[in-house]
C-alpha positions as CSV (number, residue, x, y, z in Angstrom):
1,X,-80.3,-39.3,29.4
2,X,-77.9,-36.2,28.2
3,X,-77.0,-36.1,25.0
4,X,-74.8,-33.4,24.0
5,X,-71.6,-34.2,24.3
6,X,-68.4,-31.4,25.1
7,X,-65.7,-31.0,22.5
8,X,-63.2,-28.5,21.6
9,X,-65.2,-27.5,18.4
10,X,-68.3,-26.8,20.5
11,X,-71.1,-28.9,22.1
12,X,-72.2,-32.0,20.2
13,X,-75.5,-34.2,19.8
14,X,-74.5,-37.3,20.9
15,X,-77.1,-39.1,18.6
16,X,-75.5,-37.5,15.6
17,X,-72.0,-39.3,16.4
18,X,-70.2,-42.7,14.9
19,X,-67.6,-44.5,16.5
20,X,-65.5,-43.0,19.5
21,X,-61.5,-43.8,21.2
22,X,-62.1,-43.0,24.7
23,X,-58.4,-42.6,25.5
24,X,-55.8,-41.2,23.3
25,X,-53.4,-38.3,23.6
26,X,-52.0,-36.0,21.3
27,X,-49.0,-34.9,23.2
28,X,-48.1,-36.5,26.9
29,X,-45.2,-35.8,29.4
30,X,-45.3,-34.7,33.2
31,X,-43.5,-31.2,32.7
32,X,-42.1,-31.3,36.2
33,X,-39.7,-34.2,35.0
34,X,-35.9,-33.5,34.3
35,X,-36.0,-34.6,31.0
36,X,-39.2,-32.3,29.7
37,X,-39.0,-30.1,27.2
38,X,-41.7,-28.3,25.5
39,X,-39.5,-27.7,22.1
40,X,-40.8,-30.2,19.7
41,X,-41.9,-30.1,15.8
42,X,-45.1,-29.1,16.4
43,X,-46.3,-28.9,13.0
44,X,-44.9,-32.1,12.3
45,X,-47.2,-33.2,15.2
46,X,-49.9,-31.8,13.8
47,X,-49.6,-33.4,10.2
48,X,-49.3,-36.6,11.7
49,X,-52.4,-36.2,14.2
50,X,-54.6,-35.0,11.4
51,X,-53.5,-37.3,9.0
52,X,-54.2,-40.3,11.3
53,X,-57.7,-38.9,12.5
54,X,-59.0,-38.1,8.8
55,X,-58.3,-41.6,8.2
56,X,-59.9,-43.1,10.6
57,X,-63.1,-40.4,9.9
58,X,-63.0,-41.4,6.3
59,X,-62.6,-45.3,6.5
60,X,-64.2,-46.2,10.3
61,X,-66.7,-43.4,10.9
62,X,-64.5,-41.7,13.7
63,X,-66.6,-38.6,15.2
64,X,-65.0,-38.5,18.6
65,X,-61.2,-38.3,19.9
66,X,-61.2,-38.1,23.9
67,X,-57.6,-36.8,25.2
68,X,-56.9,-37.5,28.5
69,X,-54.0,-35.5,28.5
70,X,-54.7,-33.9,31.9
71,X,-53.1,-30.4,34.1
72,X,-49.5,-30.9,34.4
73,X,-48.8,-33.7,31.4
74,X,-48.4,-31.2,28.5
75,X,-51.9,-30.6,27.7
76,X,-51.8,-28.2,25.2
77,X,-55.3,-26.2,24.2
78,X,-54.3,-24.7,21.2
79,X,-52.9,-27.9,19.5
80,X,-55.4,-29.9,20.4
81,X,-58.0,-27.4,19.0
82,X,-56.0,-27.0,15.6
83,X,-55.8,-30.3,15.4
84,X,-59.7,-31.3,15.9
85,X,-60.5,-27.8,13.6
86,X,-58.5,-29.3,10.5
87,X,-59.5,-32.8,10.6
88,X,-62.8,-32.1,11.5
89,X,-62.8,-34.8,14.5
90,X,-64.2,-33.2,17.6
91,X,-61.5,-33.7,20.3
92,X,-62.6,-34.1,23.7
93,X,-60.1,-32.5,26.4
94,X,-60.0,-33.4,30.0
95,X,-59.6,-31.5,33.4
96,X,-57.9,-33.2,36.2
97,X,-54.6,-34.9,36.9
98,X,-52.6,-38.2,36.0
99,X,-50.2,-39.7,38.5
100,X,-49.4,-37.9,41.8
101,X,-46.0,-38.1,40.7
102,X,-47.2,-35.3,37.4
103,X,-48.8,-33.0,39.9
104,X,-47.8,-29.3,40.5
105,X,-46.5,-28.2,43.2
106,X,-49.8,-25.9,43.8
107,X,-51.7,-29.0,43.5
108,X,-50.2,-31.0,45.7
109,X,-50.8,-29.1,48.9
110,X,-54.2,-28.6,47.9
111,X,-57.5,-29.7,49.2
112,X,-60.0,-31.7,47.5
113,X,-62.7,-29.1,47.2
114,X,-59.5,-26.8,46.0
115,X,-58.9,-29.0,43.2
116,X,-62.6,-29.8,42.5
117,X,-62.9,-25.6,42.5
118,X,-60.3,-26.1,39.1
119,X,-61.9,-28.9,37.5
120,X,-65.3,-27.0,37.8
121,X,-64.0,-23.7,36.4
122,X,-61.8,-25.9,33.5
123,X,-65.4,-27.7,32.5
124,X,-68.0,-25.0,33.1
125,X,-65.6,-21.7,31.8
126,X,-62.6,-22.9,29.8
127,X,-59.5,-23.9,29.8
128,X,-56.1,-21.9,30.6
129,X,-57.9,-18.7,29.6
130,X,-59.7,-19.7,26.6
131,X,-63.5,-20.4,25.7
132,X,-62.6,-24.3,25.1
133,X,-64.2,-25.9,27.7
134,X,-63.4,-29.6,29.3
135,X,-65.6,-32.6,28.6
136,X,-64.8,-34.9,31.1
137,X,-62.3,-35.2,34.6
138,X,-59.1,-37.5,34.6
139,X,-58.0,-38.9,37.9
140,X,-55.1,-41.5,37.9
141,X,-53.4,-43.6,40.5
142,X,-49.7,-45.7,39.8
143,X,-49.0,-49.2,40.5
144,X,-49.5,-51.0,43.7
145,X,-50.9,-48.1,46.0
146,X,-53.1,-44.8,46.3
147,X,-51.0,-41.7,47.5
148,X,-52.6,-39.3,49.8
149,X,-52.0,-36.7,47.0
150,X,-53.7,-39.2,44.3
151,X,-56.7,-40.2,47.0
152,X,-57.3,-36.2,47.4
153,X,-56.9,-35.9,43.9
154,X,-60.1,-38.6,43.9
155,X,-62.0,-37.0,45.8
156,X,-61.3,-33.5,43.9
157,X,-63.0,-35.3,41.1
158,X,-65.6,-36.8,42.5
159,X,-66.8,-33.5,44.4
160,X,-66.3,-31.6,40.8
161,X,-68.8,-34.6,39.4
162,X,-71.2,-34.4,41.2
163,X,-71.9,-30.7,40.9
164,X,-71.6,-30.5,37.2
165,X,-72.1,-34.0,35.9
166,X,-69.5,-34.1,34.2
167,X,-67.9,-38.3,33.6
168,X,-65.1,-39.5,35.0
169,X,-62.2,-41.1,33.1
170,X,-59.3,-43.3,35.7
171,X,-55.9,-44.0,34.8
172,X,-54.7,-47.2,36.7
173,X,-51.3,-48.6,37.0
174,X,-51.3,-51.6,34.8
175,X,-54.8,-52.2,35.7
176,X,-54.0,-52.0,39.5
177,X,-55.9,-50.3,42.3
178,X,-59.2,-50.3,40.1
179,X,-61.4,-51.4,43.2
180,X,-59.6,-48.9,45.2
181,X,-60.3,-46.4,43.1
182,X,-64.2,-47.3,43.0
183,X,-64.5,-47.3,46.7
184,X,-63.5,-43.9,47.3
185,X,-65.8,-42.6,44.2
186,X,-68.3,-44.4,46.2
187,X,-67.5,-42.6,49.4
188,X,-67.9,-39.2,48.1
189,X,-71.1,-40.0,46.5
190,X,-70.2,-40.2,43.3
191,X,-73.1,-42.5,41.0
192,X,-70.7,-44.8,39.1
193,X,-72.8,-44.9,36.0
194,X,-70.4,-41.7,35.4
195,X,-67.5,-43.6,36.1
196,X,-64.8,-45.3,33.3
197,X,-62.1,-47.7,35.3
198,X,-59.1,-47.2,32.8
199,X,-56.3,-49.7,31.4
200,X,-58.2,-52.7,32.7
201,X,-57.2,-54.7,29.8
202,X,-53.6,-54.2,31.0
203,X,-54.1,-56.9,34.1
204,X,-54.6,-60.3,34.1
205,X,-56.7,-60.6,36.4
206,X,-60.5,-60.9,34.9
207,X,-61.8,-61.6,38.2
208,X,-60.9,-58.1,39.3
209,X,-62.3,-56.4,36.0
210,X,-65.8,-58.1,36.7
211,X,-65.7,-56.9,39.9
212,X,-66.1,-53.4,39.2
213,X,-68.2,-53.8,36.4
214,X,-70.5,-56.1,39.2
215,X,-70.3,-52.2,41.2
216,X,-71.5,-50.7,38.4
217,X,-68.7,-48.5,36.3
218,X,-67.7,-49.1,33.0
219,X,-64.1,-51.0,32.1
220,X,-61.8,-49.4,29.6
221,X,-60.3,-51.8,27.7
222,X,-57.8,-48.6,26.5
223,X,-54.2,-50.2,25.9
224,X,-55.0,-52.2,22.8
225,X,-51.9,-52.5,20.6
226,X,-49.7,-52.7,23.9
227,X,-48.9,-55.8,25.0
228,X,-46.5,-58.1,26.6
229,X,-43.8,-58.3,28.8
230,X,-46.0,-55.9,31.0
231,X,-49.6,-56.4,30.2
232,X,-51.5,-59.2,27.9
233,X,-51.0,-59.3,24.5
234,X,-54.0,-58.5,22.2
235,X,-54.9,-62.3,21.8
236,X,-55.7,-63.0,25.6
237,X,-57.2,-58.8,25.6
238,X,-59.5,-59.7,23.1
239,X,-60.5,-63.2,24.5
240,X,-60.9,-61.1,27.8
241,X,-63.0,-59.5,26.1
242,X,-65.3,-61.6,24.4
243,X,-66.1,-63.6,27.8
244,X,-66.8,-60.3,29.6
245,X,-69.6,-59.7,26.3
246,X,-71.0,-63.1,26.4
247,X,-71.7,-62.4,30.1
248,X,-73.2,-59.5,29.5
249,X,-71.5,-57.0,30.1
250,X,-71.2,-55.2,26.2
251,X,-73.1,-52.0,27.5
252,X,-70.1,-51.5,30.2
253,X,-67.0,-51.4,27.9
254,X,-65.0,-48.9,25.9
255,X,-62.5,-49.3,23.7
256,X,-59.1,-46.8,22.4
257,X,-55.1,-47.0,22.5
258,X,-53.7,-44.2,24.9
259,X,-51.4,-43.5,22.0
260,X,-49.7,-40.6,21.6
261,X,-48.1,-38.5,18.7
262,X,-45.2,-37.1,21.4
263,X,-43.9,-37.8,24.2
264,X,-42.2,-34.6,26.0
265,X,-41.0,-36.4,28.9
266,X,-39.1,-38.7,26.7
267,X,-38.7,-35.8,23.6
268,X,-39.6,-38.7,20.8
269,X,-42.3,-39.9,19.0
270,X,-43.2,-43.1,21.1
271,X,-43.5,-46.6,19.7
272,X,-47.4,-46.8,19.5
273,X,-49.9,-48.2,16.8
274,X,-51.7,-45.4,14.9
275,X,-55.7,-44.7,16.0
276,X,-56.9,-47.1,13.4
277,X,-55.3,-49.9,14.2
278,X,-58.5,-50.5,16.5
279,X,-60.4,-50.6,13.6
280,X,-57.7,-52.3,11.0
281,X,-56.6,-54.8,13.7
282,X,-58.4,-55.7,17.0
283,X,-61.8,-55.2,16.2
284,X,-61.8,-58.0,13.3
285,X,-60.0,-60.3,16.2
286,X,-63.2,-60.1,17.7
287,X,-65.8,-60.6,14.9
288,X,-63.4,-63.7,14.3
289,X,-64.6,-64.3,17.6
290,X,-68.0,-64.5,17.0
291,X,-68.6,-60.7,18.6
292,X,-71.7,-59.4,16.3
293,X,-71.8,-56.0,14.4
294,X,-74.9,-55.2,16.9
295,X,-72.3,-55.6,20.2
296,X,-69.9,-53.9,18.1
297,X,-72.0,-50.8,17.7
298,X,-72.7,-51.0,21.1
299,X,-69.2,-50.7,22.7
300,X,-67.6,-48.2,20.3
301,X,-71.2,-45.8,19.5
302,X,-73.6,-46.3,22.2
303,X,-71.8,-47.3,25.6
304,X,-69.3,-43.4,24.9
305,X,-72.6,-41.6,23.7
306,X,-73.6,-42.5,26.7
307,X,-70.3,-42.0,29.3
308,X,-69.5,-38.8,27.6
309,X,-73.1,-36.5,27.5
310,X,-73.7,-34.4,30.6
């Protein structure tokens, strides 16, 4: 099984880690909106990033930050590096797109093996001319349906996986489309033991999540902190939860917020809970539960170790 794991400050052992959020970002917003803007306090961005990350290193063992902020949605290297450099938190950065609505104009028209060509040279050479290389691909479909731009965007990823092995991370609409999504991984040959079905703890449908855990990719239960009138509250997330462990299914879960310090596309901080809450707040739900320490360990150390080393 790989083991080293790709982050910002350089190639990690995976063994050597502690606890990992699968899905945050630092900064998000689809620059092609109308209400962008890339004029922010930065440092004041930064302070708050590292102030929440050393905190969560010092009190929960954090070693890993993935940010799925994607092409097109602000990613911004240099940030991201500063950020993982002062707190001392290795950041992982994707490659790879969120909602066809965010994609460029150059993207759109592109083919799949166009886009996989990007997402190969953003993983295996660097990222928008620098030596910081991407860890994992992002793909993302919105509510309700799969655009012919997000499906080709799919199959971009898939074709980019399967040459480097690289994992890939989903967005889903409220938990939507998740099946969708697996069966055109699936077509291109993708092995979905490389696969993370995002925002699954935004639906209510349970019978859906086990379903593509039954096909064999993991679940990201990634919106914790975020609840009702659009998705379950953290009460029916972590009950979700807990069935989907006494089933067995711990070694096929991952956990974060997809919090954000900024938003450009709104040019505010956003309401969100900081990165420990998963640690201050929703993980002792579930040991009230009766989750062990053991399953714990397992679904915020071992099952990431495991998605993120290629």
């Amino acid at each position: 099984m790989p083991q080293t794991i790709r982050t910002v400050l350089g190639d990690r052992d995976a063994g050597e880690l502690g606890t990992v959020l699968h899905h945050e970002h630092l900064v998000f917003g689809p620059e092609n909106g109308s209400d962008w803007s890339g004029d922010f306090d930065r440092k004041q961005v930064i302070e708050d990033a590292v102030a929440d990350l050393i905190d969560c290193h010092q009190r929960h063992d954090l070693s890993v930050l993935v940010d799925l902020t994607a092409i097109g949605v602000s990613r911004d290297i240099s940030l991201i590096h500063e950020i993982s450099e002062r707190s001392r938190v290795a950041i992982v950065v994707a490659t790879g797109f969120w909602e066809g609505t965010s994609y460029p104009k150059w993207a759109v028209t592109a083919t799949a093996d166009e886009l996989a060509d990007r997402f190969k040279d953003e993983l295996l050479k660097g990222i928008d001319g620098t030596a910081y290389r991407a860890g994992v691909i992002k793909v993302a479909t919105a509510t309700g349906a799969i655009t012919a731009t997000e499906a080709t965007g799919l199959r971009g990823a898939a074709r980019a996986q399967r040459e480097t092995g690289a994992p890939i991370l989903t967005h889903t609409g409220l938990g939507s489309m998740a099946l969708e999504q697996v069966a055109i991984l699936e077509q291109e040959g993708v092995d979905l033991e490389r696969v993370v079905i995002g925002h699954l703890d935004s639906t209510p449908d349970r019978l859906a999540v086990r379903a593509v855990l039954e096909r064999g990719a993991y679940v990201a239960f990634d919106r914790i902190g975020r609840g009702r009138p659009s998705q379950p509250d953290d009460d029916e997330k972590a009950e979700a939860l807990v069935e989907l462990i006494r089933d067995g299914f711990a070694d096929r879960i991952v956990l974060a917020h997809d919090a954000s310090k900024w938003f450009t596309h709104m040019r505010s901080k956003p309401d969100r809970p900081p990165w420990s809450y998963l640690f201050d707040s929703f993980l002792p739900r579930l040991r009230q539960l009766g989750v062990s320490e053991t399953e714990l360990k397992q679904i915020t150390v071992k099952n990431p170790r495991r998605v993120l080393g290629w």
